[in-house]
N, C-alpha and C positions, 0 to 999 in steps of 0.2 A: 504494500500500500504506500502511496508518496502521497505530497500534498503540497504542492507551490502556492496558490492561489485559492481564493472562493470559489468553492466546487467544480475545484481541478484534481479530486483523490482518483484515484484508481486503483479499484477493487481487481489486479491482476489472477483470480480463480474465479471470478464471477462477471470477466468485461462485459459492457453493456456500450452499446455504442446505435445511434441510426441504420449505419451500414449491418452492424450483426442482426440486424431485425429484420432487415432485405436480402441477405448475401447470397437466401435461396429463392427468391422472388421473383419467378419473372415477372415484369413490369417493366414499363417505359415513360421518362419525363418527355415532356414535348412543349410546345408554348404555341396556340392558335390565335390570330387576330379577331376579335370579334367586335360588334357594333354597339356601345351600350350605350344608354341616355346622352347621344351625338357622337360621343367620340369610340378611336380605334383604340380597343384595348388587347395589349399581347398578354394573355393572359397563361401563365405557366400551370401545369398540371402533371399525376402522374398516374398512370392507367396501368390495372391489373386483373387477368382474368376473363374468358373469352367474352366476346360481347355477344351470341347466345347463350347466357345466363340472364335471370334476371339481372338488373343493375341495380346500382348500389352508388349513389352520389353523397360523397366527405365532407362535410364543410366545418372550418377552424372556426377559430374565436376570433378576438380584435389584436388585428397587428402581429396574425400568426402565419402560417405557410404549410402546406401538406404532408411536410414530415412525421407532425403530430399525430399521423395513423401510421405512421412505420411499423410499430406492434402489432398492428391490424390489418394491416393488407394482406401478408402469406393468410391468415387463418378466413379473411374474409372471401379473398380470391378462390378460393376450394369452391364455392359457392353462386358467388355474385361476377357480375363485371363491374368493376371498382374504379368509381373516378374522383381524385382527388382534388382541390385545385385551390390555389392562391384567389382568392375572393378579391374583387377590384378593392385598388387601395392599398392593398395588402401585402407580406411577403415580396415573391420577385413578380409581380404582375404590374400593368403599368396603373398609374399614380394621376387620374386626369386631375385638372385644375376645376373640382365642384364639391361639394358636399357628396359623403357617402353615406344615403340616407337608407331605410331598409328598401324601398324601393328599387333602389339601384342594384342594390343586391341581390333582391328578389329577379331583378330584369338580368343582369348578368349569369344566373344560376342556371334561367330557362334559357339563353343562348348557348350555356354549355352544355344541357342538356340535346337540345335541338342540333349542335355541331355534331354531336356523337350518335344520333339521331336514336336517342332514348325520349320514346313516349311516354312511358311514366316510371318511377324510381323508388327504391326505399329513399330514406333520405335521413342519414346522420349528423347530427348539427350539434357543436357544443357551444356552448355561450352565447355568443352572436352568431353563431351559425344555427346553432338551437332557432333562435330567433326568427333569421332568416327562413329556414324550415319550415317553424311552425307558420308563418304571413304565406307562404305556396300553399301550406297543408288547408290554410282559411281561404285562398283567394283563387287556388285552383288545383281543385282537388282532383280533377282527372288526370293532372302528372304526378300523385302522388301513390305509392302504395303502400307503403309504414314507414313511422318515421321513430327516430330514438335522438331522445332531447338528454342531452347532461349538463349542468351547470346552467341550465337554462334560463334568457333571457326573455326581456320582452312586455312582462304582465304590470311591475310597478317599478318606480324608480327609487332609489336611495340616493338621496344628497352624497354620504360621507361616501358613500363606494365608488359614486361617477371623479368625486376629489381623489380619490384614492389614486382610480385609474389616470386622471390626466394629470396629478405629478408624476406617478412613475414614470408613465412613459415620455413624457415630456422630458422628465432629466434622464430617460435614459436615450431619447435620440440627438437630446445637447450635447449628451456627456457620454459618448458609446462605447465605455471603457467595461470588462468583465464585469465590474465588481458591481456595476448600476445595471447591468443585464441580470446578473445573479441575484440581485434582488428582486428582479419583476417578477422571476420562477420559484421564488420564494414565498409567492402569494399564489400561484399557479401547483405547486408540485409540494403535498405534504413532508414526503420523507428525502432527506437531502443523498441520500444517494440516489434517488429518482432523478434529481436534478443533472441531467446526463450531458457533459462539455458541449457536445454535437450541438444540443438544443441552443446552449449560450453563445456560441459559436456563430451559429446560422441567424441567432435574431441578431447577434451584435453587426452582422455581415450586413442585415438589411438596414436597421438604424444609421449603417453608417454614408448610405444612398443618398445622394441629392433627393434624389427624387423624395425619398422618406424624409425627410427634412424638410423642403416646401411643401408637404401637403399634409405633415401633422393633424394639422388642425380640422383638416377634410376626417380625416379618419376620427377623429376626436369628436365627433359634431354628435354623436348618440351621445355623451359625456355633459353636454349639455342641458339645464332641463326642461325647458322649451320645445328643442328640437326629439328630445327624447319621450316629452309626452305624447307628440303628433303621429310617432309612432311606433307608442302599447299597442298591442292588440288589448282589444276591450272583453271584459268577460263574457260577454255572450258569441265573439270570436270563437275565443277559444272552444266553448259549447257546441259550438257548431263541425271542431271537425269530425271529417267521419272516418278517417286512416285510423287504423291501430295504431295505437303509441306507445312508447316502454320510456318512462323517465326514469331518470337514473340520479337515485339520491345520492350525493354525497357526504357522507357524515361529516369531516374535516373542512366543508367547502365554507364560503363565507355566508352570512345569514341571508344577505336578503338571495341568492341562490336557490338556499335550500328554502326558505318561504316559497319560491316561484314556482319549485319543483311538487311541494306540496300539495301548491294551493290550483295550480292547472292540472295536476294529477285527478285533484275531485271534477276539475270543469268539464275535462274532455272526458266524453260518454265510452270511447273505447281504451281507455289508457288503463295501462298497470307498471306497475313502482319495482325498480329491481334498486334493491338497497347493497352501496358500499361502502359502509364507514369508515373504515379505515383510507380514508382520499381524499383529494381535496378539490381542485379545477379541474384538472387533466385525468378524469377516475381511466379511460382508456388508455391512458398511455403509464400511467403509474399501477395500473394492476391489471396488465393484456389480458392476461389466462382468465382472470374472473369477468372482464367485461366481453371479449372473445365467445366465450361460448353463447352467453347470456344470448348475446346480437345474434349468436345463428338459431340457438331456441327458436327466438322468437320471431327472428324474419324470416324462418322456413316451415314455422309450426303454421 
């Protein structure tokens, strides 16, 4: 075990790394131009698993990148055709000069589906991806076909959390040094050997982008409360979908999370609660095996 830096140890009998998560995976990254709310966005992704299977569309959190199913692609691929993708704004996809409001997201999600010419989808989403999920799963339910919400956003907003978020990541794209990336996954990843260099690695790589740097604030506009009210989904939304849903508590996660997870658990008519408490923001990536099977249960039952 060595240790230079904030969560730089390495556990050499138990490496864990991105690449050991892929190394038997076929999959392929690629980056498609697509049209979203006016402009051309190259939008990078990473696809695994024939596309005669059902599909199965990834979507991260805020100011993440599709590595964060690296656990999940080999076990999900068995199954599904699995597409990952940098969410506009986000990761290594392009950065226009607008607000990224859910809409946008919602419009950029059905272009990638429609590029890979999937009719309808499971649909996994955490955080802001949760989000974005659940606004397709209310607004157009015939591309959807179950969805699995973790950390899930979207139903009410918290002053102190949206503050939370837009210092971290504010000083961590002023200041894109390890030890302010190590922090951000400090709130993201319960147990610090989950906290895997790869992950601190790749966000410090994007924070350090022009492009990430002038359009902060675009990505930051949910963090607002204003902008963030316009768009909750409202509780009779959420009632309304008709996709199976499997939320996914996390015990360690922050409150108003686990409130959300809760409290749209009772609203949506088909959902049921797969509980991990021992996790925090990332339960998929910090415990594979237990969220892994759970997703095939229930997107093949």
């Amino acid at each position: 075990m060595t240790q230079d830096a904030p969560g730089a140890s390495i556990d050499t009998e138990n490496y864990r790394s991105v690449w050991m998560y892929l190394k038997e995976v076929e999959f392929r990254q690629g980056f498609v131009d697509l049209e979203v709310n006016g402009a051309t966005v190259r939008t990078r992704y990473a696809e695994a698993g024939s596309p005669n299977k059902p599909h199965a569309v990834l979507l991260h959190g805020t100011g993440g990148h599709w590595e964060t199913f690296a656990p999940n692609l080999g076990v999900l691929s068995e199954h599904f055709h699995c597409v990952a993708i940098d969410l506009i704004g986000n990761g290594f996809s392009d950065k226009p000069d607008y607000d990224y409001e859910i809409p946008v997201y919602v419009e950029h999600v059905l272009k990638v589906m429609d590029h890979f010419g999937i009719a309808d989808a499971h649909l996994v989403g955490m955080s802001l991806g949760a989000w974005v999920a659940s606004t397709i799963a209310v607004q157009h339910p015939d591309r959807v076909s179950k969805v699995i919400l973790m950390s899930p956003a979207g139903k009410e907003a918290a002053a102190a959390n949206m503050a939370r978020i837009r210092a971290e990541r504010t000083k961590a794209v002023n200041e894109p040094t390890w030890e302010s990336l190590y922090a951000v996954f400090a709130h993201l990843i319960a147990d610090e050997s989950n906290r895997l260099p790869d992950l601190i690695g790749l966000r410090r790589a994007i924070y350090q982008r022009d492009d990430t740097r002038e359009t902060i604030d675009h990505l930051l506009i949910l963090q607002d409360a204003t902008a963030r009210d316009r768009n909750l989904i409202p509780e009779e939304k959420w009632k309304s979908i008709s996709a199976p849903v499997m939320v996914v508590a996390s015990g360690r996660d922050h409150g108003v999370y686990q409130d959300t997870a809760n409290s749209i658990a009772q609203l949506i008519p088909r959902a049921e609660v797969f509980e991990m408490p021992s996790v925090r923001h990332w339960p998929h990536f910090e415990d594979p095996e237990s969220f892994n099977a759970a997703a095939v249960a229930f997107l093949t039952k």
